[in-house]
N, CA and C of each residue as an Amber inpcrd file, in Angstrom:
protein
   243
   0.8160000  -1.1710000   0.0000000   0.0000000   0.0000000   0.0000000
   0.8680000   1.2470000   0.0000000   0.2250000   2.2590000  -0.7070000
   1.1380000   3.3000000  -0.6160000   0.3000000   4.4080000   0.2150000
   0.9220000   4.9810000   0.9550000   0.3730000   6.2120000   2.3230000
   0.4570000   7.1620000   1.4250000  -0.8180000   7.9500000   1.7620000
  -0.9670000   9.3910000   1.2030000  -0.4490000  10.2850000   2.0550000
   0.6690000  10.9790000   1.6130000   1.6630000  12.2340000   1.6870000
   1.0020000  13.2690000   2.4860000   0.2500000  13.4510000   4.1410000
  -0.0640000  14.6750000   4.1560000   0.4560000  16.2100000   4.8700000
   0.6330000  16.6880000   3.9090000   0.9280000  17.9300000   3.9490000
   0.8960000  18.4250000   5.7030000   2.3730000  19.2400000   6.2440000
   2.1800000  18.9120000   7.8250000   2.4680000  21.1030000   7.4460000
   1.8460000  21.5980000   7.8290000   2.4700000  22.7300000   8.2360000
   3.4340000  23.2640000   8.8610000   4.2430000  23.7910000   8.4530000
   5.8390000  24.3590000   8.8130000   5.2320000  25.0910000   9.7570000
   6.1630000  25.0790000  11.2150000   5.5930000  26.2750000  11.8180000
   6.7940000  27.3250000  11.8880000   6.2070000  28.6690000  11.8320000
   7.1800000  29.6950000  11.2330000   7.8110000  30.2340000  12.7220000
   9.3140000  30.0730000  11.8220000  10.1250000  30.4350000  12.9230000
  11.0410000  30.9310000  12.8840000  10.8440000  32.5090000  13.6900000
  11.8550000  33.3140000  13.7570000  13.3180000  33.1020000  14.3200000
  14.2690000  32.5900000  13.1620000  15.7850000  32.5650000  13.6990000
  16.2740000  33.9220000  12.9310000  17.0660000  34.5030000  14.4290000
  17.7320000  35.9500000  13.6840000  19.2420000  35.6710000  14.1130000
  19.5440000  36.1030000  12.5270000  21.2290000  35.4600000  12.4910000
  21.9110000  36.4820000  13.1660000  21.3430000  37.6050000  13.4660000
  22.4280000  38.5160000  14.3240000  22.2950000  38.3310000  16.1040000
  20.6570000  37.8350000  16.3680000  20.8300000  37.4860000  17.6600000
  21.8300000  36.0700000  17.7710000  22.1100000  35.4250000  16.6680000
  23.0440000  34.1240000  17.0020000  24.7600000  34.6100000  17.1320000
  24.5940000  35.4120000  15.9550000  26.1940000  35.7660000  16.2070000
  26.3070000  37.0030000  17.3570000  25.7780000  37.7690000  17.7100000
  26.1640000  38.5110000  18.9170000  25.9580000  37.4990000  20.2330000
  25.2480000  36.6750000  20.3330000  24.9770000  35.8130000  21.5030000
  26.3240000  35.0340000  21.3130000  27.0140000  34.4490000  20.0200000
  28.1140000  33.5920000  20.2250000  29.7360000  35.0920000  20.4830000
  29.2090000  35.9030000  20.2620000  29.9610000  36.7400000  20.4550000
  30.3090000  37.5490000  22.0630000  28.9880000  37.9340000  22.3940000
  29.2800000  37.4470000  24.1990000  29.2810000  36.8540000  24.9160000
  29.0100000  35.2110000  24.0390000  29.2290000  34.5240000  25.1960000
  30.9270000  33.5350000  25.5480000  31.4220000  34.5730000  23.8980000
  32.9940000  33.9810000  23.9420000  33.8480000  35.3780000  24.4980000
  33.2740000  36.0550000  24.9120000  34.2050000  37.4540000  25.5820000
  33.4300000  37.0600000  26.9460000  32.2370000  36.4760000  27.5440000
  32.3620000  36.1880000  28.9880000  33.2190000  34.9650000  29.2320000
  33.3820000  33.9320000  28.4180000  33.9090000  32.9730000  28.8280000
  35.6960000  33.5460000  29.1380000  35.7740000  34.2970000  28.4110000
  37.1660000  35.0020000  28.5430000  37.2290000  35.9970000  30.3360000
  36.6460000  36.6040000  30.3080000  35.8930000  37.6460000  31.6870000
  35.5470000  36.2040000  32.8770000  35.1050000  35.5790000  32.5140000
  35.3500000  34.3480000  33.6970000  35.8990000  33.6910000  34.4720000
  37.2350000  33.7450000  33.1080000  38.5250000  32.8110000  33.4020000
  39.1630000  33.2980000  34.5800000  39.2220000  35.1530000  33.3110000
  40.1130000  35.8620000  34.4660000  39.7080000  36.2440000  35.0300000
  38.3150000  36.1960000  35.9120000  38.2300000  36.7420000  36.9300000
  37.9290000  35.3700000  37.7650000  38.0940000  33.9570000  37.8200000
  38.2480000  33.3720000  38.2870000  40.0800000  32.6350000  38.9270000
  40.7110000  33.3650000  37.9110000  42.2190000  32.9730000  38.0490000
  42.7760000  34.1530000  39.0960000  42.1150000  35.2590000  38.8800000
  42.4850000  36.4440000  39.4790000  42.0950000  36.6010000  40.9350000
  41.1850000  35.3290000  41.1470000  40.2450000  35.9420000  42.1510000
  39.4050000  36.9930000  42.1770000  39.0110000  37.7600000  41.1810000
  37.8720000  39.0100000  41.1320000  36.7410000  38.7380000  40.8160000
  35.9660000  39.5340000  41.7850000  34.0470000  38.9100000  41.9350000
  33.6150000  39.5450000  40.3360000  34.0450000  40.8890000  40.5280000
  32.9280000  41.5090000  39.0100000  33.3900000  40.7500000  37.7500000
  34.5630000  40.9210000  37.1930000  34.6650000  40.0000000  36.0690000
  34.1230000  38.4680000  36.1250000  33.9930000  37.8700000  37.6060000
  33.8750000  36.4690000  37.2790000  32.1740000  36.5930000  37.2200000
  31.1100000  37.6080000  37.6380000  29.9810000  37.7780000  37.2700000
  29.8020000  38.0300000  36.1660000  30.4450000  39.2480000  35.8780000
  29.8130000  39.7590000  34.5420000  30.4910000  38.8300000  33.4220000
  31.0520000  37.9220000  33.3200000  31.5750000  36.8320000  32.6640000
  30.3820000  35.6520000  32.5060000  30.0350000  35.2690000  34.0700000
  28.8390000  34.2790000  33.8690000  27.6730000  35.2260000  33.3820000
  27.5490000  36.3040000  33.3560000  26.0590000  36.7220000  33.1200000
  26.4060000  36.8920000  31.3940000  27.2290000  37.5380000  31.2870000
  27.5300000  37.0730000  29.4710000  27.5500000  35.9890000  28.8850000
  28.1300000  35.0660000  29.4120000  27.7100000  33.7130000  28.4990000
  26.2380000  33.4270000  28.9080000  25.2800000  33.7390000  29.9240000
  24.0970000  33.2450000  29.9550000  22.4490000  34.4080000  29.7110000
  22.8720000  35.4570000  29.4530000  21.4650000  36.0900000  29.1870000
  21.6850000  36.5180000  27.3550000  22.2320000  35.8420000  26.7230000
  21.5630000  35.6580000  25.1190000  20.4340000  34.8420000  25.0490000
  20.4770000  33.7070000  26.3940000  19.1200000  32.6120000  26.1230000
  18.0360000  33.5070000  26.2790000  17.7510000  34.1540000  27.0460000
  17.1020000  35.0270000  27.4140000  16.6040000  36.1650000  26.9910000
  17.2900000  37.1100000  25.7780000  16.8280000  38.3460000  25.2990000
  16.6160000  38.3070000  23.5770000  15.1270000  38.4920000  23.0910000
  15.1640000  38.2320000  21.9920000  15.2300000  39.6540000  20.8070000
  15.8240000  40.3200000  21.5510000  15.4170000  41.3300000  20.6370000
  16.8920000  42.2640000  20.2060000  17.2110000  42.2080000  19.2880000
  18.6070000  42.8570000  18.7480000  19.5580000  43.8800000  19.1190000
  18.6360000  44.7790000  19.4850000  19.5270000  46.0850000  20.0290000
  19.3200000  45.7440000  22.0080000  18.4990000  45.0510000  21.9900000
  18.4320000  45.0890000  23.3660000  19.5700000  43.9150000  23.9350000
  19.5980000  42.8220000  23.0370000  20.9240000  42.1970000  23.6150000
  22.4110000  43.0170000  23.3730000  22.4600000  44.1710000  21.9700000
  23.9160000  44.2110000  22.2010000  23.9400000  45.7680000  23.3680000
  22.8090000  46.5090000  23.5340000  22.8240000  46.9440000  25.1120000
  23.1860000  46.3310000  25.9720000  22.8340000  45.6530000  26.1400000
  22.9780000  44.7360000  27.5350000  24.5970000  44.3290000  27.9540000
  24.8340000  43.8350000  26.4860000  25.8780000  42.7980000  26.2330000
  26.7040000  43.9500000  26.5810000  26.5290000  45.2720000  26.0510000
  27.6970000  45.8290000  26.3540000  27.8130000  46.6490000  27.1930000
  27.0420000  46.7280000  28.0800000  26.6170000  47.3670000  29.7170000
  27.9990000  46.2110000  30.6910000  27.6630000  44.9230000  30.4040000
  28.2000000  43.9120000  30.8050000  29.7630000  43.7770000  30.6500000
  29.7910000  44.1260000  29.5500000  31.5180000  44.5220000  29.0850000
  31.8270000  45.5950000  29.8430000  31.2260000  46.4800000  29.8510000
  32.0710000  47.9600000  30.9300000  32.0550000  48.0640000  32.0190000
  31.0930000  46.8550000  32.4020000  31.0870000  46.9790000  34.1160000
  32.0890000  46.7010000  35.1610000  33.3080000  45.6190000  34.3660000
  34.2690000  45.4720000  34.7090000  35.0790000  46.5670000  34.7710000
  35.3060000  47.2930000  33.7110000  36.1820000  48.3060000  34.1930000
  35.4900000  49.7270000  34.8820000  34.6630000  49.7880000  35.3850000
  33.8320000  50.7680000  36.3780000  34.2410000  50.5430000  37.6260000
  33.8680000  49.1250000  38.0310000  33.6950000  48.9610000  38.8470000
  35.0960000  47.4470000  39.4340000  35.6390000  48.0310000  40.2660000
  37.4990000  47.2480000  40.5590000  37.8350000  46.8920000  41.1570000
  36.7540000  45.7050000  41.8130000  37.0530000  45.1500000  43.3490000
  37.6820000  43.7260000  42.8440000
């Protein structure tokens, strides 16, 4: 017997190639901000390191992740404990 083919609806789905490459992009400058602030012993880099590799899962919207992302990058040097 041959099965009739039925047609399944695609469900549409927003992948945005710039939220992928800025998300792989801070989350390879926190993994860097981690290291050293785990080798160094320093609290802010070793935060703002984990919070960079982990809130791309989290923010879907373009300008609002590379805000963020880069709030996260300067906080280290603001702030020098």
């Amino acid at each position: 017997m041959i099965a009739a083919v039925i047609p399944v609806r695609q469900a549409r789905c927003a992948i945005n190639t710039a939220l992928l490459y800025w998300g792989l992009l801070f989350g390879s400058i926190g993994i860097g901000f981690f290291i050293f602030g785990k080798r160094q012993g320093k609290v802010v880099p070793l935060i703002s390191g984990l919070m960079l590799i982990v809130f791309p899962y989290f923010v879907a919207n373009t300008w609002l992740l590379v805000g963020i992302g880069s709030a996260l990058i300067a906080l280290p040097y603001f702030i020098r404990r």
